[in-house]
N, C-alpha and C positions, 0 to 999 in steps of 0.2 A: 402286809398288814398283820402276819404273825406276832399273836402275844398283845394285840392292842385290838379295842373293840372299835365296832364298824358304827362310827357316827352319822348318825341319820336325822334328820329335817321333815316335818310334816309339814303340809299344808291341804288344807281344808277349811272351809266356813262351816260345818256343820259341828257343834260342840260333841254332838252327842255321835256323830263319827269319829272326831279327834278323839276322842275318850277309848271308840273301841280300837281302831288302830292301834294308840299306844299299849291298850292291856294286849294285843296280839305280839307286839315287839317285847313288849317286858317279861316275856315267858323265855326269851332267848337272852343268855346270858351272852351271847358274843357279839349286841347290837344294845348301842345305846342312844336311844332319844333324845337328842341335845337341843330342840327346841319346836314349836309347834306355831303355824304363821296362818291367820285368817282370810287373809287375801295374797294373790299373788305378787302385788308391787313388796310387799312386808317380807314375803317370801327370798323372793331376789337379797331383801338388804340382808336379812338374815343370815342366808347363803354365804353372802361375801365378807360376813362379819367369824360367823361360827364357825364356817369351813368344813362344811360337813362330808362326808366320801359317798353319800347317798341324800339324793331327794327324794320324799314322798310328795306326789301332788295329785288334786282332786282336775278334772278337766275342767268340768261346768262351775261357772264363777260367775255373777252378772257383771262384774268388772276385774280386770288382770287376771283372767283364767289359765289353767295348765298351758295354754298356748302360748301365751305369753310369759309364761315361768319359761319353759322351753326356749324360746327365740332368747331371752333376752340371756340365761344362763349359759348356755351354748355359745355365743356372745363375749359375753364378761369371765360368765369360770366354768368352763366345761369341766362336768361332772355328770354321772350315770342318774337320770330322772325316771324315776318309776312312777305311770299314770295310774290313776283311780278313776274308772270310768262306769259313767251309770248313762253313759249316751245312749239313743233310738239306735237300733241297727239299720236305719238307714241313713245317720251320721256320719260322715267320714275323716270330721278331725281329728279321729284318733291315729289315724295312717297319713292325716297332715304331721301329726306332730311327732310321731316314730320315724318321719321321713327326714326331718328337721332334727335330729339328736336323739329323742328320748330313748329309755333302754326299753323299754317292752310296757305292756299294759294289762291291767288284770281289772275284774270286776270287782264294783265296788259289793262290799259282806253287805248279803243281803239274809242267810238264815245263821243267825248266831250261834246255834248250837251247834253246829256243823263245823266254827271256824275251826275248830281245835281238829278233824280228823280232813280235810280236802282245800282249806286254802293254802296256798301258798307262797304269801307274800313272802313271808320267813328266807324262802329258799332265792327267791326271786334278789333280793335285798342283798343275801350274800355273793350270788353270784355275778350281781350289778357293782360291788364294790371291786371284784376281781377282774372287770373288766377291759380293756385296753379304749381310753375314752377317745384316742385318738379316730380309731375303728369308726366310735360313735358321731364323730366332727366331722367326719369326711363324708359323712350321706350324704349323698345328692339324688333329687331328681332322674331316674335312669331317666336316659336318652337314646329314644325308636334306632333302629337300624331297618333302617327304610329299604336296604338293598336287600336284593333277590343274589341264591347262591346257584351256581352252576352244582348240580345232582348229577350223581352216574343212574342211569336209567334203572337197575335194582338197587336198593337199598341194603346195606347189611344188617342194619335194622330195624325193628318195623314199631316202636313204642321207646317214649321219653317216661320215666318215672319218678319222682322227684321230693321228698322228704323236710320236711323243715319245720322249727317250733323259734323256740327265742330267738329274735332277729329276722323271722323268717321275712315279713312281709315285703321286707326293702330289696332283702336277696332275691325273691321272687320276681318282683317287679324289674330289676337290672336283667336279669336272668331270661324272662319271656320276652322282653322290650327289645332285645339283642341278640335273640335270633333271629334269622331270615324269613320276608315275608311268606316266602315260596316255602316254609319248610314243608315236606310231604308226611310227617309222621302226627300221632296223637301223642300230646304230653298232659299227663295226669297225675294233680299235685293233691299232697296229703299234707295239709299245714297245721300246726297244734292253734287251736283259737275257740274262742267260747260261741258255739253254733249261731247266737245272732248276730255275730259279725262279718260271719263266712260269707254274706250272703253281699255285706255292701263291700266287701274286699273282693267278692268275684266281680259285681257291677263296677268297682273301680277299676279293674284289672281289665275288663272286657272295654272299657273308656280309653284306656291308654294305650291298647296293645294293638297291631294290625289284624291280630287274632281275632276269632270268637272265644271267650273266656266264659264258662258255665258252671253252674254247681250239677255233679253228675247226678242223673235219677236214674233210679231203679227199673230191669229192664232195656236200658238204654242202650244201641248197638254204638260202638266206640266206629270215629270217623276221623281220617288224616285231616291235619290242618286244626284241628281242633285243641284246646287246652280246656282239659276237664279238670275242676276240682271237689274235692271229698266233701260231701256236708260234714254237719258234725253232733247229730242225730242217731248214728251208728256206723257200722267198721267197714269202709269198702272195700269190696272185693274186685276183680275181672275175672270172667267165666267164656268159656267156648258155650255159642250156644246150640245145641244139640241138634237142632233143625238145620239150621241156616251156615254153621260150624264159622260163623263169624264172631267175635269179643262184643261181650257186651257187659252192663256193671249190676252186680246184685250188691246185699249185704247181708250183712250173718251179724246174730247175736252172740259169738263168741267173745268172750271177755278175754284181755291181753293184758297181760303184769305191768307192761312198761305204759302204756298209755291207749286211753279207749276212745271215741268217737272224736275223730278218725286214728286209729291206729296206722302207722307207716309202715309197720310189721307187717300188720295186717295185707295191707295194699301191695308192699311188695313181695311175700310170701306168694301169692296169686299173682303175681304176673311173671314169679317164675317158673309155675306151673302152667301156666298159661303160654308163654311164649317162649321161655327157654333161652336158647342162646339168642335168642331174637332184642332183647333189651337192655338196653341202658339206663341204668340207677345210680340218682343221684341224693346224698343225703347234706345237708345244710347245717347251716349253726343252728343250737338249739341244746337245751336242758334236757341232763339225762340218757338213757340209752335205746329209747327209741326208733327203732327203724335196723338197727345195726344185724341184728338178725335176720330179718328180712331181705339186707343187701349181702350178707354173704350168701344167701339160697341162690338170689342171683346168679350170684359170682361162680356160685361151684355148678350151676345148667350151662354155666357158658357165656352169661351177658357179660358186659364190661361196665364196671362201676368205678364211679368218683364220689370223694371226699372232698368237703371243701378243708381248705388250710387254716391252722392256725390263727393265724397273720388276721384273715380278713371275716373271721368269724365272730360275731358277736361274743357268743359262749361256745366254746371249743369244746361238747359233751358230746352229742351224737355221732360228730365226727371222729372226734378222737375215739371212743369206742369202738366206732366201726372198722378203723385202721389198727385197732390191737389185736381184735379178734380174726384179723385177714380179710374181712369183706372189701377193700377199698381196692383198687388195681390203679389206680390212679392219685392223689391229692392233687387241686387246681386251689389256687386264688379264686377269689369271687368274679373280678374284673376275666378273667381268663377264660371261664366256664359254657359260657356260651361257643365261643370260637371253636376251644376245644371238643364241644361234641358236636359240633361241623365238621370236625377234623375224623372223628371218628366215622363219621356214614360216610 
Protein backbone atom coordinates (compact mmCIF):
# COMPACT_ATOMS: atom_id res chain seq x y z
CA UNK A 1 0.00 0.00 0.00
CA UNK A 2 3.06 2.32 -0.40
CA UNK A 3 2.20 5.82 -1.75
CA UNK A 4 -1.65 5.20 -1.52
CA UNK A 5 -3.82 5.99 1.53
CA UNK A 6 -5.36 3.39 3.76
CA UNK A 7 -9.21 3.26 3.00
CA UNK A 8 -11.27 2.95 5.85
CA UNK A 9 -15.25 2.36 6.57
CA UNK A 10 -16.92 3.33 9.79
CA UNK A 11 -19.69 1.93 11.34
CA UNK A 12 -21.58 3.13 14.18
CA UNK A 13 -25.25 4.24 15.14
CA UNK A 14 -24.03 6.89 17.24
CA UNK A 15 -23.80 10.24 15.29
CA UNK A 16 -22.03 11.82 17.70
CA UNK A 17 -19.43 8.82 17.85
CA UNK A 18 -19.19 8.86 13.91
CA UNK A 19 -18.11 12.52 14.14
CA UNK A 20 -15.48 11.86 16.81
CA UNK A 21 -13.85 8.79 15.05
CA UNK A 22 -13.72 10.45 11.87
CA UNK A 23 -11.97 13.89 13.45
CA UNK A 24 -9.45 11.02 15.09
CA UNK A 25 -8.76 9.62 11.37
CA UNK A 26 -8.57 12.91 9.72
CA UNK A 27 -5.48 14.00 11.84
CA UNK A 28 -3.60 11.28 9.84
CA UNK A 29 -2.80 11.91 6.48
CA UNK A 30 -2.01 8.33 5.43
CA UNK A 31 -5.95 7.18 6.21
CA UNK A 32 -8.69 8.21 4.38
CA UNK A 33 -12.44 7.80 5.54
CA UNK A 34 -14.40 6.67 2.45
CA UNK A 35 -17.55 6.26 4.08
CA UNK A 36 -19.53 6.06 7.27
CA UNK A 37 -22.62 3.13 7.65
CA UNK A 38 -25.34 3.28 10.56
CA UNK A 39 -26.11 -0.20 10.97
CA UNK A 40 -24.36 -3.11 10.20
CA UNK A 41 -26.58 -4.84 7.21
CA UNK A 42 -25.56 -1.01 5.35
CA UNK A 43 -22.13 -1.67 6.47
CA UNK A 44 -21.59 -5.00 4.77
CA UNK A 45 -23.26 -3.33 1.37
CA UNK A 46 -20.88 -0.54 1.65
CA UNK A 47 -17.95 -2.81 2.31
CA UNK A 48 -18.61 -4.57 -0.95
CA UNK A 49 -19.36 -1.49 -2.88
CA UNK A 50 -16.41 0.91 -1.60
CA UNK A 51 -13.79 -1.74 -0.97
CA UNK A 52 -12.22 -0.44 1.65
CA UNK A 53 -8.64 -2.23 3.19
CA UNK A 54 -9.99 -1.48 6.77
CA UNK A 55 -13.21 -1.59 8.70
CA UNK A 56 -14.21 0.38 11.63
CA UNK A 57 -17.13 -1.23 13.58
CA UNK A 58 -19.16 -0.49 16.76
CA UNK A 59 -20.01 -4.06 18.50
CA UNK A 60 -23.48 -3.16 20.30
CA UNK A 61 -26.07 -2.48 17.50
CA UNK A 62 -29.76 -3.45 18.46
CA UNK A 63 -29.98 -4.92 15.08
CA UNK A 64 -26.88 -6.29 12.60
CA UNK A 65 -24.21 -5.65 15.24
CA UNK A 66 -20.22 -5.87 14.93
CA UNK A 67 -21.12 -9.68 14.95
CA UNK A 68 -22.74 -9.68 12.27
CA UNK A 69 -20.45 -7.20 10.24
CA UNK A 70 -17.78 -9.90 11.30
CA UNK A 71 -19.47 -13.25 10.11
CA UNK A 72 -20.96 -11.95 7.13
CA UNK A 73 -17.52 -9.83 5.88
CA UNK A 74 -15.33 -12.74 6.53
CA UNK A 75 -17.78 -14.50 4.37
CA UNK A 76 -18.25 -12.41 1.33
CA UNK A 77 -14.66 -10.03 1.47
CA UNK A 78 -12.31 -10.87 4.01
CA UNK A 79 -10.76 -7.87 5.12
CA UNK A 80 -9.12 -6.56 8.63
CA UNK A 81 -12.22 -5.32 11.06
CA UNK A 82 -11.39 -3.35 13.87
CA UNK A 83 -14.00 -3.46 16.86
CA UNK A 84 -15.40 -0.62 19.00
CA UNK A 85 -16.28 -1.95 22.05
CA UNK A 86 -18.10 -0.35 25.18
CA UNK A 87 -19.35 -4.11 26.20
CA UNK A 88 -19.66 -5.22 30.32
CA UNK A 89 -16.53 -7.08 31.15
CA UNK A 90 -18.46 -9.87 31.63
CA UNK A 91 -19.45 -9.93 27.94
CA UNK A 92 -17.63 -12.24 25.79
CA UNK A 93 -18.49 -11.37 22.27
CA UNK A 94 -15.76 -9.62 21.83
CA UNK A 95 -13.50 -12.87 21.90
CA UNK A 96 -16.63 -14.42 19.93
CA UNK A 97 -15.80 -12.21 17.23
CA UNK A 98 -11.78 -11.97 17.24
CA UNK A 99 -12.34 -15.61 17.12
CA UNK A 100 -14.37 -15.42 13.89
CA UNK A 101 -11.86 -12.82 11.92
CA UNK A 102 -11.77 -9.60 13.41
CA UNK A 103 -8.36 -7.99 13.72
CA UNK A 104 -8.13 -6.77 17.35
CA UNK A 105 -10.57 -4.49 19.55
CA UNK A 106 -10.01 -1.33 21.36
CA UNK A 107 -12.42 0.81 23.63
CA UNK A 108 -14.75 2.75 22.64
CA UNK A 109 -13.20 7.06 23.53
CA UNK A 110 -14.56 7.57 26.42
CA UNK A 111 -12.26 10.98 27.70
CA UNK A 112 -11.89 13.12 24.82
CA UNK A 113 -9.22 15.05 25.76
CA UNK A 114 -7.04 12.38 26.23
CA UNK A 115 -7.70 11.02 22.56
CA UNK A 116 -4.94 12.93 21.02
CA UNK A 117 -2.00 11.63 23.67
CA UNK A 118 -2.98 7.48 24.55
CA UNK A 119 -5.51 6.12 21.98
CA UNK A 120 -4.54 4.28 19.55
CA UNK A 121 -6.83 3.57 16.88
CA UNK A 122 -4.47 5.51 14.50
CA UNK A 123 -1.69 2.81 14.92
CA UNK A 124 -4.07 -0.13 15.21
CA UNK A 125 -5.78 0.95 11.49
CA UNK A 126 -2.40 0.84 10.05
CA UNK A 127 -1.24 -2.03 11.17
CA UNK A 128 -4.70 -3.83 10.26
CA UNK A 129 -4.34 -2.86 6.79
CA UNK A 130 -0.64 -4.56 6.68
CA UNK A 131 -1.86 -7.51 7.71
CA UNK A 132 -1.93 -10.95 6.10
CA UNK A 133 -6.02 -11.53 6.06
CA UNK A 134 -5.44 -14.88 5.25
CA UNK A 135 -3.89 -15.31 8.86
CA UNK A 136 -7.18 -13.52 9.97
CA UNK A 137 -9.69 -16.34 7.80
CA UNK A 138 -8.09 -19.13 9.16
CA UNK A 139 -9.13 -18.80 13.02
CA UNK A 140 -10.72 -21.31 14.24
CA UNK A 141 -12.05 -22.49 17.40
CA UNK A 142 -8.73 -24.19 19.28
CA UNK A 143 -9.48 -27.65 19.83
CA UNK A 144 -8.64 -29.39 23.61
CA UNK A 145 -5.99 -31.96 23.32
CA UNK A 146 -7.51 -34.22 25.76
CA UNK A 147 -4.39 -36.49 25.92
CA UNK A 148 -1.95 -36.85 28.73
CA UNK A 149 2.08 -36.71 27.69
CA UNK A 150 4.40 -39.37 29.05
CA UNK A 151 7.02 -36.78 31.43
CA UNK A 152 10.65 -37.88 32.50
CA UNK A 153 10.25 -37.86 36.26
CA UNK A 154 12.61 -34.30 36.49
CA UNK A 155 11.61 -31.67 34.54
CA UNK A 156 14.23 -29.44 32.81
CA UNK A 157 12.05 -26.95 33.37
CA UNK A 158 10.21 -25.69 35.95
CA UNK A 159 7.81 -22.45 34.51
CA UNK A 160 5.99 -21.64 31.15
CA UNK A 161 6.07 -17.71 30.47
CA UNK A 162 4.23 -16.31 27.79
CA UNK A 163 3.76 -12.77 26.14
CA UNK A 164 1.27 -11.51 23.88
CA UNK A 165 -0.69 -8.29 22.72
CA UNK A 166 -2.45 -7.86 19.12
CA UNK A 167 -3.82 -11.14 18.18
CA UNK A 168 -3.14 -12.35 21.31
CA UNK A 169 -6.28 -13.76 22.56
CA UNK A 170 -6.77 -16.57 19.70
CA UNK A 171 -3.05 -17.61 20.03
CA UNK A 172 -3.57 -18.05 23.56
CA UNK A 173 -6.41 -19.97 23.52
CA UNK A 174 -4.76 -22.52 20.63
CA UNK A 175 -1.78 -22.47 22.58
CA UNK A 176 -3.19 -23.54 26.51
CA UNK A 177 -6.08 -25.86 24.75
CA UNK A 178 -3.07 -27.95 23.28
CA UNK A 179 -1.06 -28.64 25.75
CA UNK A 180 -1.29 -31.78 27.84
CA UNK A 181 -3.69 -32.38 30.53
CA UNK A 182 -0.94 -33.79 32.76
CA UNK A 183 1.37 -30.88 32.12
CA UNK A 184 3.45 -30.48 35.53
CA UNK A 185 4.65 -26.90 35.16
CA UNK A 186 2.89 -23.20 35.82
CA UNK A 187 2.36 -21.11 32.72
CA UNK A 188 1.92 -17.56 33.34
CA UNK A 189 0.63 -15.20 30.68
CA UNK A 190 0.98 -11.39 30.33
CA UNK A 191 -1.52 -10.37 27.55
CA UNK A 192 -1.93 -6.58 26.45
CA UNK A 193 -5.87 -5.88 26.96
CA UNK A 194 -7.83 -3.05 28.75
CA UNK A 195 -8.10 -4.60 32.60
CA UNK A 196 -11.89 -5.14 32.29
CA UNK A 197 -11.52 -7.56 29.94
CA UNK A 198 -8.89 -9.66 31.52
CA UNK A 199 -11.14 -10.73 33.83
CA UNK A 200 -14.00 -12.46 31.31
CA UNK A 201 -10.91 -13.64 28.99
CA UNK A 202 -9.50 -15.54 32.11
CA UNK A 203 -13.24 -16.82 32.99
CA UNK A 204 -13.45 -17.84 29.28
CA UNK A 205 -10.15 -19.38 29.18
CA UNK A 206 -10.68 -21.35 32.53
CA UNK A 207 -14.33 -22.64 30.54
CA UNK A 208 -12.38 -24.04 27.78
CA UNK A 209 -9.28 -25.33 29.02
CA UNK A 210 -8.76 -28.74 31.17
CA UNK A 211 -6.70 -26.26 33.20
CA UNK A 212 -7.43 -23.90 35.96
CA UNK A 213 -6.95 -20.60 34.26
CA UNK A 214 -6.94 -17.43 36.97
CA UNK A 215 -5.96 -13.87 37.10
CA UNK A 216 -2.84 -13.89 39.40
CA UNK A 217 -3.16 -11.96 42.90
CA UNK A 218 -0.94 -10.54 44.99
CA UNK A 219 1.06 -12.59 47.39
CA UNK A 220 -0.08 -15.78 45.64
CA UNK A 221 2.43 -18.89 45.95
CA UNK A 222 2.78 -20.04 42.02
CA UNK A 223 1.40 -23.88 41.75
CA UNK A 224 2.09 -26.65 38.75
CA UNK A 225 -0.82 -27.32 36.60
CA UNK A 226 -1.89 -23.97 36.90
CA UNK A 227 -2.21 -21.08 34.03
CA UNK A 228 -1.94 -17.68 35.77
CA UNK A 229 -2.56 -14.66 34.19
CA UNK A 230 -1.52 -10.74 34.74
CA UNK A 231 -4.29 -8.51 35.71
CA UNK A 232 -4.01 -5.26 34.24
CA UNK A 233 -4.27 -3.06 37.25
CA UNK A 234 -0.35 -3.02 37.57
CA UNK A 235 3.12 -4.78 36.36
CA UNK A 236 3.51 -8.43 37.41
CA UNK A 237 6.19 -9.58 38.84
CA UNK A 238 7.52 -13.38 40.46
CA UNK A 239 9.48 -13.22 43.52
CA UNK A 240 11.19 -16.10 45.88
CA UNK A 241 9.57 -15.91 48.92
CA UNK A 242 11.94 -15.38 51.77
CA UNK A 243 10.23 -17.62 54.10
CA UNK A 244 8.99 -20.39 52.37
CA UNK A 245 11.97 -19.81 49.32
CA UNK A 246 8.84 -20.95 47.18
CA UNK A 247 7.58 -18.29 43.85
CA UNK A 248 5.10 -16.41 44.41
CA UNK A 249 3.45 -13.02 42.40
CA UNK A 250 3.91 -9.41 43.74
CA UNK A 251 3.65 -6.12 41.74
CA UNK A 252 5.68 -3.03 41.46
CA UNK A 253 4.74 0.37 40.47
CA UNK A 254 7.60 0.63 38.16
CA UNK A 255 6.63 2.17 34.98
CA UNK A 256 8.06 0.55 31.62
CA UNK A 257 8.64 2.54 28.20
CA UNK A 258 7.19 -0.13 25.98
CA UNK A 259 4.03 -0.94 27.83
CA UNK A 260 2.45 -0.86 31.41
CA UNK A 261 -0.26 -2.88 33.30
CA UNK A 262 0.73 -5.68 32.45
CA UNK A 263 4.16 -5.17 31.23
CA UNK A 264 5.75 -8.62 29.56
CA UNK A 265 9.03 -6.98 30.26
CA UNK A 266 8.09 -6.56 33.31
CA UNK A 267 6.95 -10.31 33.85
CA UNK A 268 9.75 -11.64 32.23
CA UNK A 269 12.59 -9.69 33.57
CA UNK A 270 11.47 -11.58 36.94
CA UNK A 271 11.35 -14.83 36.17
CA UNK A 272 14.69 -14.59 35.03
CA UNK A 273 15.83 -13.69 38.17
CA UNK A 274 13.78 -15.70 39.64
CA UNK A 275 14.35 -18.98 37.85
CA UNK A 276 17.17 -18.72 35.52
CA UNK A 277 18.02 -21.33 33.33
CA UNK A 278 14.88 -23.04 34.71
CA UNK A 279 12.38 -21.21 32.05
CA UNK A 280 10.84 -21.11 29.10
CA UNK A 281 9.68 -17.68 27.23
CA UNK A 282 7.37 -17.26 24.90
CA UNK A 283 6.49 -14.04 22.99
CA UNK A 284 3.42 -13.76 20.55
CA UNK A 285 2.06 -11.59 17.78
CA UNK A 286 1.54 -8.38 18.93
CA UNK A 287 2.26 -4.44 18.47
CA UNK A 288 5.44 -2.95 19.23
CA UNK A 289 8.27 -4.07 21.23
CA UNK A 290 7.16 -5.20 24.25
CA UNK A 291 8.38 -8.19 26.09
CA UNK A 292 11.52 -8.37 23.73
CA UNK A 293 13.83 -7.29 26.50
CA UNK A 294 12.55 -9.19 28.82
CA UNK A 295 13.15 -12.50 26.70
CA UNK A 296 16.59 -11.94 25.96
CA UNK A 297 17.33 -11.75 30.02
CA UNK A 298 15.91 -14.98 29.76
CA UNK A 299 17.85 -16.13 27.24
CA UNK A 300 21.25 -14.86 28.43
CA UNK A 301 20.42 -16.92 32.50
CA UNK A 302 19.97 -19.80 30.32
CA UNK A 303 16.17 -20.34 29.67
CA UNK A 304 15.15 -21.42 26.13
CA UNK A 305 12.85 -18.93 24.28
CA UNK A 306 10.62 -18.88 21.28
CA UNK A 307 9.27 -16.59 18.88
CA UNK A 308 6.33 -16.93 17.15
CA UNK A 309 6.89 -16.76 13.10
CA UNK A 310 5.91 -14.60 10.77
CA UNK A 311 3.65 -16.50 8.81
CA UNK A 312 1.15 -17.13 11.63
CA UNK A 313 1.23 -13.96 13.56
CA UNK A 314 -1.22 -11.53 13.34
CA UNK A 315 1.13 -8.38 13.62
CA UNK A 316 4.69 -9.59 13.36
CA UNK A 317 6.15 -6.60 16.04
CA UNK A 318 7.16 -8.17 19.33
CA UNK A 319 8.36 -10.99 17.72
CA UNK A 320 10.26 -9.81 15.16
CA UNK A 321 11.95 -7.48 17.70
CA UNK A 322 12.74 -10.11 19.79
CA UNK A 323 14.51 -12.05 17.07
CA UNK A 324 16.72 -9.02 15.97
CA UNK A 325 17.94 -8.22 19.26
CA UNK A 326 18.85 -12.12 19.78
CA UNK A 327 16.36 -12.93 22.41
CA UNK A 328 14.54 -15.66 20.40
CA UNK A 329 16.64 -19.28 20.35
CA UNK A 330 13.86 -20.66 18.46
CA UNK A 331 11.00 -19.12 15.80
CA UNK A 332 7.73 -21.87 15.84
CA UNK A 333 4.47 -21.30 13.90
CA UNK A 334 1.57 -20.82 15.99
CA UNK A 335 0.05 -24.30 15.16
CA UNK A 336 3.64 -25.86 16.26
CA UNK A 337 3.98 -24.09 19.62
CA UNK A 338 2.42 -26.13 21.87
CA UNK A 339 4.15 -29.53 20.61
CA UNK A 340 7.30 -27.93 20.57
CA UNK A 341 7.54 -26.93 24.17
CA UNK A 342 6.70 -30.61 25.05
CA UNK A 343 9.52 -31.28 23.02
CA UNK A 344 11.56 -29.20 25.01
CA UNK A 345 10.81 -30.64 28.91
Amino acid sequence: MAGSKIRTLLFDDSAFMRKVISDIVSTDESIELVGTAVNGRQCVKMAEELRPDVVITDMIMPDFDGMFVVNSLMEKKPLPIILLSSLEKTDSRIFDALQHGAFEFIDKPTNIDQLAVDYRLLELIKQASRTDITVLKARQLAKKNNNDHTFAELLQYEIIVIGASTGGPGALEFIIQNLPANLKLPVVIAQHMPPRFLETFTDRMNEQSHFTVKLASKGETIKNEMVYIAPGESNLRIERNIATGKSMFTFTEKKYSEFNSPSIDCLFESVADTYGKSAIGVILTGMGKDGAVGLKKIKDKGGYTIGQDEKSSIVYGMPKVAYEIGAVTQVVNLKQIPGFIISCL
